[in-house]
Backbone as CSV, one residue per row, in Angstrom:
resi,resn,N_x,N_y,N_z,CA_x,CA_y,CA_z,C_x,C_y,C_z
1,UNK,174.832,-39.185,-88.217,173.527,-39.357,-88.721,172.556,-38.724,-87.743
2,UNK,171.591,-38.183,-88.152,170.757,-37.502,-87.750,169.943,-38.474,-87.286
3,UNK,169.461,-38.617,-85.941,167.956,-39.246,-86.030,167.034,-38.473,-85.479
4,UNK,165.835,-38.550,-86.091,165.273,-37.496,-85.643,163.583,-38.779,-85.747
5,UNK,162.964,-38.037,-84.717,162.220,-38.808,-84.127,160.842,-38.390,-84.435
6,UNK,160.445,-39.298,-85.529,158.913,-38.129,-85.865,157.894,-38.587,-84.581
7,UNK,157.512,-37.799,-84.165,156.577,-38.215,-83.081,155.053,-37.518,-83.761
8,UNK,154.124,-38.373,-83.799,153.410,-38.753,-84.173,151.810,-37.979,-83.084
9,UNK,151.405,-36.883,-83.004,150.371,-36.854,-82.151,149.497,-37.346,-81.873
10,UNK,149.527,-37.607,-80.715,148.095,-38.821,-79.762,146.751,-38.037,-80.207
11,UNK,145.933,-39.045,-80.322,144.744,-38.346,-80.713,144.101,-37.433,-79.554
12,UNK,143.421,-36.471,-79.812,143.164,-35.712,-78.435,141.194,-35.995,-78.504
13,UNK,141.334,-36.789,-77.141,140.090,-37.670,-76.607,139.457,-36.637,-75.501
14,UNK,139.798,-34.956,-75.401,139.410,-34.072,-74.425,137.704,-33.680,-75.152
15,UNK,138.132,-33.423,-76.268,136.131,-33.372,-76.910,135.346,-34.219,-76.801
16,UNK,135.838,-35.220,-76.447,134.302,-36.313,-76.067,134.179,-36.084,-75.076
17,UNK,135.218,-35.733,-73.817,134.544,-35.964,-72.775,133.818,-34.750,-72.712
18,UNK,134.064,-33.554,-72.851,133.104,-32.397,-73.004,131.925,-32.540,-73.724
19,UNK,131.571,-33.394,-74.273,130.342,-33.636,-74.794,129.290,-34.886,-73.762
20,UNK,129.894,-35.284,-72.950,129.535,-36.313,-71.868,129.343,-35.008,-70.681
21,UNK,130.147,-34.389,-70.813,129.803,-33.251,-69.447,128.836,-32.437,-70.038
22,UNK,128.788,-31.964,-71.197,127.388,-31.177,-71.577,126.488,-32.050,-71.657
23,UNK,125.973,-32.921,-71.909,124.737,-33.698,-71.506,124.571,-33.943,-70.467
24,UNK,125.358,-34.666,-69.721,124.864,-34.566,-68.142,124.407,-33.361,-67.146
25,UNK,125.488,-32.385,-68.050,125.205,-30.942,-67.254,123.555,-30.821,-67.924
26,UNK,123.236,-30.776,-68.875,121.778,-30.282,-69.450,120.749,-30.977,-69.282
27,UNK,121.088,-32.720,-68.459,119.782,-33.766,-67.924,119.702,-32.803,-66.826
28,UNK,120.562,-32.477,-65.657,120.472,-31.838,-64.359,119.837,-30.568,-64.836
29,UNK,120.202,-29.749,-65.592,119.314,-28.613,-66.175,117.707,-28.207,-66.224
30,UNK,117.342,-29.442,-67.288,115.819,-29.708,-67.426,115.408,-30.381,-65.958
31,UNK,116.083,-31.193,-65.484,115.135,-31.903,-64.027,115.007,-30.789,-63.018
32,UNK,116.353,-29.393,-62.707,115.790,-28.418,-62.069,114.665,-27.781,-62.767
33,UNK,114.717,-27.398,-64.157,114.072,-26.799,-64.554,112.342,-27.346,-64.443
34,UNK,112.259,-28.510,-64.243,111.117,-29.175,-64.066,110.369,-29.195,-63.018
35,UNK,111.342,-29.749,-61.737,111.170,-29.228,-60.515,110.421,-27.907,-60.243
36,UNK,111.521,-27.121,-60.226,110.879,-25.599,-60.270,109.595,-25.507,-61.299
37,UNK,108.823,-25.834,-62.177,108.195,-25.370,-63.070,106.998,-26.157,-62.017
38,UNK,106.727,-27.452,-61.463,106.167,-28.123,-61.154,105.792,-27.424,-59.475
39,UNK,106.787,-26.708,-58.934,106.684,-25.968,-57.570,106.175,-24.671,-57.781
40,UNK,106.102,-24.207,-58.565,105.956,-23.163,-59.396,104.410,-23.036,-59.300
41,UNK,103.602,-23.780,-59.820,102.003,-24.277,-60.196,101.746,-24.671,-59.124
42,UNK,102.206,-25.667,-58.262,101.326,-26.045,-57.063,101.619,-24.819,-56.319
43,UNK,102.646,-23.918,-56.096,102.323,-23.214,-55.040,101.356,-22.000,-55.288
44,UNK,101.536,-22.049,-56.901,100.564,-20.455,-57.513,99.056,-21.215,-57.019
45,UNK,98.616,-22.358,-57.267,97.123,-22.789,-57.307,96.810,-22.729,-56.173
46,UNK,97.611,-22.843,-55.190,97.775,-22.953,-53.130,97.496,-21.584,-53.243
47,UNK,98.120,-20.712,-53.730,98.153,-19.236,-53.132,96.539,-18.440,-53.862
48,UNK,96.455,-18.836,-54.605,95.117,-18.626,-55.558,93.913,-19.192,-54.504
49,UNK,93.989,-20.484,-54.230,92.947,-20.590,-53.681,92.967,-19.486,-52.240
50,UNK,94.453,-19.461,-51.336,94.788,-18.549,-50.427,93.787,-17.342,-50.520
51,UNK,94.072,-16.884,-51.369,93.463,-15.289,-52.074,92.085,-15.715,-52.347
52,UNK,91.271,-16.143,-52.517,90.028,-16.628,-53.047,89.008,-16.523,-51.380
53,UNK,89.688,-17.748,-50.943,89.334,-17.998,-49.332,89.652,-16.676,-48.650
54,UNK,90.626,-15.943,-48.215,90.494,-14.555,-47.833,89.185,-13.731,-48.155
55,UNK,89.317,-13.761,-49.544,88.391,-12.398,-50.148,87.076,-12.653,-49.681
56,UNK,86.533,-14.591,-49.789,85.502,-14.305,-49.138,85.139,-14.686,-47.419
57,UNK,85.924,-14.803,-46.865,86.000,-14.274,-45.442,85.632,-12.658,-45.181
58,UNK,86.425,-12.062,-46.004,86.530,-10.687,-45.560,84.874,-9.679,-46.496
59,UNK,84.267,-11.483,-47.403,82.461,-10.886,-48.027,81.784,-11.282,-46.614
60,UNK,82.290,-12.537,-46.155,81.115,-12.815,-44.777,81.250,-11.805,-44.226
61,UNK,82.548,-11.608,-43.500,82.575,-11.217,-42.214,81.717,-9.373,-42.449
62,UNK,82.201,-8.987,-43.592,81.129,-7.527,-44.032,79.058,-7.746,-44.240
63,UNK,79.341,-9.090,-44.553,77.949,-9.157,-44.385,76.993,-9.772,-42.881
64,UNK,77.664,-10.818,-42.741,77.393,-10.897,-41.262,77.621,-9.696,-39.793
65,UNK,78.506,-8.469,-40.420,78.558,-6.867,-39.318,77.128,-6.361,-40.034
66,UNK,76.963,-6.150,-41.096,75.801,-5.391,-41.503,74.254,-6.009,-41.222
67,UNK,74.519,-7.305,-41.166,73.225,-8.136,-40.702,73.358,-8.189,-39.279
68,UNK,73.832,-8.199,-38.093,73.402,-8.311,-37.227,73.900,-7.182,-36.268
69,UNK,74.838,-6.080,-36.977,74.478,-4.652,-36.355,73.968,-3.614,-36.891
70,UNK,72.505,-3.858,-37.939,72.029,-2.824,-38.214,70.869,-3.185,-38.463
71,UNK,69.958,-2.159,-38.169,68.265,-2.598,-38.608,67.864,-2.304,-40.075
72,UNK,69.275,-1.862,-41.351,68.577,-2.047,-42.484,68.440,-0.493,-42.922
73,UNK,67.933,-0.455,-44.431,67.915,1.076,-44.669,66.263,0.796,-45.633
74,UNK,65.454,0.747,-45.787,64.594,1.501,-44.598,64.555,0.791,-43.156
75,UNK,64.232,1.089,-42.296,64.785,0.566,-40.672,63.138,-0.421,-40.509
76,UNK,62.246,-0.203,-41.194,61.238,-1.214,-41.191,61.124,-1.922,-42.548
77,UNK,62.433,-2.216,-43.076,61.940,-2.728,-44.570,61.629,-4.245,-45.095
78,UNK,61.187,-4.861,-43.573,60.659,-6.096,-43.469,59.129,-5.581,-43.836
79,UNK,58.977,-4.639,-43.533,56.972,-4.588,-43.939,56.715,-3.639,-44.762
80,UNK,57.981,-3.678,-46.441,57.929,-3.086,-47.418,57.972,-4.276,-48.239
81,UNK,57.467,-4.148,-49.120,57.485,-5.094,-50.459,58.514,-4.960,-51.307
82,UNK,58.935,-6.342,-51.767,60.659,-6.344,-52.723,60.330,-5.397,-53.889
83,UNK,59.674,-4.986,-53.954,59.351,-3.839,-55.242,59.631,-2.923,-55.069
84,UNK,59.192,-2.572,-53.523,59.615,-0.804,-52.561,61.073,-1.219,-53.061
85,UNK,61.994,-2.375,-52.656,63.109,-2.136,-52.506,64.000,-1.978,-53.836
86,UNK,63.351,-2.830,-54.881,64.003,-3.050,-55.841,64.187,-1.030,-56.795
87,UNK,63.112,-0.460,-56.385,63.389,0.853,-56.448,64.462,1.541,-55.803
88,UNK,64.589,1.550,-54.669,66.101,2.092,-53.733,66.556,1.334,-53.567
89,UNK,67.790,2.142,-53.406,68.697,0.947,-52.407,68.731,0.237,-51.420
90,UNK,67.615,-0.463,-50.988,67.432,-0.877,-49.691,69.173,-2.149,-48.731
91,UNK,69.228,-1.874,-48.072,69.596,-2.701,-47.080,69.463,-3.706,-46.105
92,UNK,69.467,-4.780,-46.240,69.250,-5.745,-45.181,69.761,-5.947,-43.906
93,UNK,69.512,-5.752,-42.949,69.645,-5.801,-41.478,68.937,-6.728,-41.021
94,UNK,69.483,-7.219,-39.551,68.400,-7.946,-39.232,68.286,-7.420,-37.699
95,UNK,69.225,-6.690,-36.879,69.267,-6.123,-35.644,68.944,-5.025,-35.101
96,UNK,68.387,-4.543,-34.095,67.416,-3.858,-33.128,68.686,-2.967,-32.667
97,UNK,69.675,-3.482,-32.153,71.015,-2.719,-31.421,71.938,-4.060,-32.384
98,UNK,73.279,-3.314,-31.436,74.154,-4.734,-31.644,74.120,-6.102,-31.449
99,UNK,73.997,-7.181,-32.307,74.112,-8.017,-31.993,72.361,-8.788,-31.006
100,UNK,72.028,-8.112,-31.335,70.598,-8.142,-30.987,69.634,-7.896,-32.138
101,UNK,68.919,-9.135,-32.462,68.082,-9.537,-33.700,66.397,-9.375,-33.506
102,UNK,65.670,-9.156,-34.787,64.218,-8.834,-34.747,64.361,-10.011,-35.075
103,UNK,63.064,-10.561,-34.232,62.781,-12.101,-35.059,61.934,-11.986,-36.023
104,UNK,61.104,-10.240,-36.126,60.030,-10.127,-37.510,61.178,-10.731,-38.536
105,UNK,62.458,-9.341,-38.144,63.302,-9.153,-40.065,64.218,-11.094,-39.787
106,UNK,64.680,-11.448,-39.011,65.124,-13.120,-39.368,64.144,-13.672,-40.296
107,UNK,62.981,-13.785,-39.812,61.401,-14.437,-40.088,61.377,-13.928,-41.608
108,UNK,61.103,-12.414,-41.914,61.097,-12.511,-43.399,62.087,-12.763,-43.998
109,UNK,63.879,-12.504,-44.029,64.475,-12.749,-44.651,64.721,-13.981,-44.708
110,UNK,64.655,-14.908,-43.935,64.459,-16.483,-44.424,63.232,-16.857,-45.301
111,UNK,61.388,-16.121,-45.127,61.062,-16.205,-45.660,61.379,-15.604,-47.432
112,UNK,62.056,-14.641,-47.193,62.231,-14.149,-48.432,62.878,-14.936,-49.461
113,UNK,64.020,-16.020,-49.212,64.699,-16.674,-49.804,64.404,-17.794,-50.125
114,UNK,63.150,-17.887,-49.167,62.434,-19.349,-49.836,61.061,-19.009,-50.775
115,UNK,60.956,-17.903,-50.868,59.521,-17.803,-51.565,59.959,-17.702,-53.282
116,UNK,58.715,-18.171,-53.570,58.755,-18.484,-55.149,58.966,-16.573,-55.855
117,UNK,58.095,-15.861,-55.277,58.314,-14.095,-55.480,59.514,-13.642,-55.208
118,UNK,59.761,-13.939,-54.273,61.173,-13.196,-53.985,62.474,-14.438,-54.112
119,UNK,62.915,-14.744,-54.904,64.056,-16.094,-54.834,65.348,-15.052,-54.012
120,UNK,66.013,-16.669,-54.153,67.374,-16.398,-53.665,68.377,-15.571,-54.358
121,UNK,68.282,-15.615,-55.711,68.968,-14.392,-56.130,68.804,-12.956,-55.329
122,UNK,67.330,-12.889,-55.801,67.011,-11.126,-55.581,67.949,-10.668,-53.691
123,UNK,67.639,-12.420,-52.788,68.057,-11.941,-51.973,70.214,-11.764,-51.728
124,UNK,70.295,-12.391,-52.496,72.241,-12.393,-52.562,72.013,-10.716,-53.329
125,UNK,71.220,-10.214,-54.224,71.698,-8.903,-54.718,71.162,-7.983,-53.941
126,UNK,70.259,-7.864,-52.808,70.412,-6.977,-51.865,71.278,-7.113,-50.490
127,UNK,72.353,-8.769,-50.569,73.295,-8.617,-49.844,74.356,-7.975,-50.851
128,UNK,74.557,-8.228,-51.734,75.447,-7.782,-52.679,76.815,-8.143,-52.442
129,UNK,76.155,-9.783,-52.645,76.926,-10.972,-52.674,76.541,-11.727,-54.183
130,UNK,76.716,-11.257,-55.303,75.527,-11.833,-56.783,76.445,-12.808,-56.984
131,UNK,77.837,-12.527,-56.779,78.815,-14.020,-57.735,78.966,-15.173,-56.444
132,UNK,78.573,-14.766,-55.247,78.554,-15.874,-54.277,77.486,-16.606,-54.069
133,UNK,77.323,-18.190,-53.494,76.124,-18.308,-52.899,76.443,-17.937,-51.723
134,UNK,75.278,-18.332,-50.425,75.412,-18.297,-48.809,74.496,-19.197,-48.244
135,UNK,74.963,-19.616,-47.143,73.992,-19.904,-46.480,73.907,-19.376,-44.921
136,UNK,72.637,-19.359,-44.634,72.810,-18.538,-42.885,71.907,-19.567,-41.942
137,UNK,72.532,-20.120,-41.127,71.996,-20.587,-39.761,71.916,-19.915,-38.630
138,UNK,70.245,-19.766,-37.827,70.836,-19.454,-36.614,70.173,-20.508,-35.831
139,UNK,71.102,-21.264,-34.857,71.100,-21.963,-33.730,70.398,-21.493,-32.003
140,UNK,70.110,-22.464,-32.086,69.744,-22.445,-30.471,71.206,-22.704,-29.420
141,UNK,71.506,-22.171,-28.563,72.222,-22.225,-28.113,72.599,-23.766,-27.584
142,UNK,71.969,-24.743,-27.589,72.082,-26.280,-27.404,72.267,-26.468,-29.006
143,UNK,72.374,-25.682,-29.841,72.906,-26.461,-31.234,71.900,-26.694,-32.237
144,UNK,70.518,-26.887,-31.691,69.412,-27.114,-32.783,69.337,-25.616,-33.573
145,UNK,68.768,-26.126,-34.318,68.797,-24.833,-35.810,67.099,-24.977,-35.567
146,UNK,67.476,-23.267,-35.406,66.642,-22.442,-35.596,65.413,-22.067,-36.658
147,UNK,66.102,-21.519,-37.479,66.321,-21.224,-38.721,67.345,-20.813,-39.536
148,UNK,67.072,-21.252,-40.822,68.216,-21.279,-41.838,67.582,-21.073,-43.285
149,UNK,68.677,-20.510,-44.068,68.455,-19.803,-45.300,69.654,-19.834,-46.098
150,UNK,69.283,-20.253,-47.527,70.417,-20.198,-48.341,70.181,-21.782,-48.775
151,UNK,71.762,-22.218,-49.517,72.109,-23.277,-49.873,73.418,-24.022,-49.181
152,UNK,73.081,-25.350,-48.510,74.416,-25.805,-48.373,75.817,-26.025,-48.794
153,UNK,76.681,-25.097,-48.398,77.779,-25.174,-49.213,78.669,-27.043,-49.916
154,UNK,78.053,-27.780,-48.913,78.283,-29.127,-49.180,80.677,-28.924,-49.136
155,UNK,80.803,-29.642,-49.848,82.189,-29.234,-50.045,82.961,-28.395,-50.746
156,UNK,82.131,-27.442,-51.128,82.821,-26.114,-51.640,83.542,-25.554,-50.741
157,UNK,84.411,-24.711,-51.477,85.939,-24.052,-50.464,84.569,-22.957,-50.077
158,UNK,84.363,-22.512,-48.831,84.112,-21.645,-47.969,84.494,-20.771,-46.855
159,UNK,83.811,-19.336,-46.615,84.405,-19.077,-45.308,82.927,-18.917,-44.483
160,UNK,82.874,-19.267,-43.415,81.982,-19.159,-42.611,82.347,-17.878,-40.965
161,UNK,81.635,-17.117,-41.084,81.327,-16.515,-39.570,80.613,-16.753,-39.094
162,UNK,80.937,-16.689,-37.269,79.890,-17.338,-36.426,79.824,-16.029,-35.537
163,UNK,78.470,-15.845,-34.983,78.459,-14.511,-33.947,77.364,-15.094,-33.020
164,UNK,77.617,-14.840,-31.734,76.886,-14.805,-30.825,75.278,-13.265,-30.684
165,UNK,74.347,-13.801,-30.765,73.570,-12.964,-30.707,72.315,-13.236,-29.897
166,UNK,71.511,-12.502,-29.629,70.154,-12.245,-29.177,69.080,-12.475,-29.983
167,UNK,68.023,-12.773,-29.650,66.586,-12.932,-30.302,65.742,-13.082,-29.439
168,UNK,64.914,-12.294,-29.050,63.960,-12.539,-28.053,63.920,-12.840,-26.865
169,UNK,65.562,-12.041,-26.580,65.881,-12.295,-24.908,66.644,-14.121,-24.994
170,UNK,66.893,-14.789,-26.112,67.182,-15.674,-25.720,69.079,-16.030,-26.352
171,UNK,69.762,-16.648,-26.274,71.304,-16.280,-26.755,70.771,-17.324,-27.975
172,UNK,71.417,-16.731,-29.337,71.256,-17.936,-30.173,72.811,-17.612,-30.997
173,UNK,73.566,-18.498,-31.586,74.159,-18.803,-32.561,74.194,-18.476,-34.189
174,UNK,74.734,-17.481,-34.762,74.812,-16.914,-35.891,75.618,-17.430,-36.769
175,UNK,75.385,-18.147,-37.647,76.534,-18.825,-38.759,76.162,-18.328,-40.112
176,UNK,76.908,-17.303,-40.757,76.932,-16.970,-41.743,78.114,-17.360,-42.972
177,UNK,77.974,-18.316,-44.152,78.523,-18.973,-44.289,78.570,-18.075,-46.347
178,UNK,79.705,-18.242,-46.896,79.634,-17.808,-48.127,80.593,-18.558,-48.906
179,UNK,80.275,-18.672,-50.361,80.784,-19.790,-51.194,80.697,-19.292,-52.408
């Protein structure tokens, strides 16, 4: 007699677990993927502001060289009227030599930015600074302010330059500040 042995196949329980390893594999998936998406944005908004803060460091620091090493284009255009200028291209300077200041051109260009005729715009577009504000302090060498012009940056991201300069034979403190 023959016996013959029907054997019967075990159920095969290998597809579930592959379906337990593809989900787990695809939670770990999305949480890198999240991660990264989330490192991604904070470091672009870090590097954005990075680039922002540079660019205007590198508006001060061009406007604070042109203000206190040059006397300006016309070279007396403190005792021209914003009308002379608004015709040419005038330039703002405020220095005699290097680093050595007229206290006439300080005197009007602070006056200039406070007068109701000439506002603070007209004066940011003959720094040709129009999408920035600024503000400019100059100090006494003990720290008291001098004079100053502009608007306080308060807590806006800023870059500020500081230069040592002259005025009337005396050392004063240059803070040129943009926002």
């Amino acid at each position: 007699m023959n016996n013959y042995i029907l054997k019967i196949p075990a159920k095969n329980k290998k597809g579930q677990i592959v379906i337990y390893d593809f989900i787990f594999g695809f939670i770990i998936f999305i949480v890198l993927i999240s991660i990264t998406t989330l490192l991604w944005f904070t470091n672009g908004a870090r590097v954005a502001q990075d680039l922002e803060q540079d660019t205007k460091l590198k508006i001060a620091h061009d406007v604070a060289i042109i203000l206190t090493n040059t006397p300006g284009d016309p070279d007396r255009w403190e005792y021209e009227s914003l009308d002379y200028c608004k015709n040419l291209n005038c330039t703002i300077g405020l220095a005699l030599d290097n680093n050595v200041l007229s206290e006439d051109k300080v005197s009007r260009f602070i006056e200039m930015a406070s007068s109701p005729t000439v506002n603070y715009s007209r004066v940011k577009e003959l720094l040709n600074i129009k999408e920035y504000d600024y503000q400019l302090i100059i100090r006494h060498k003990n720290g008291t302010i001098m004079s100053s012009s502009g608007i306080d940056p308060e807590n806006n991201i800023s870059a500020s330059i500081t230069r040592i300069v002259r005025i009337d034979g005396d050392t004063r403190k240059f803070e040129f500040t943009i926002y």
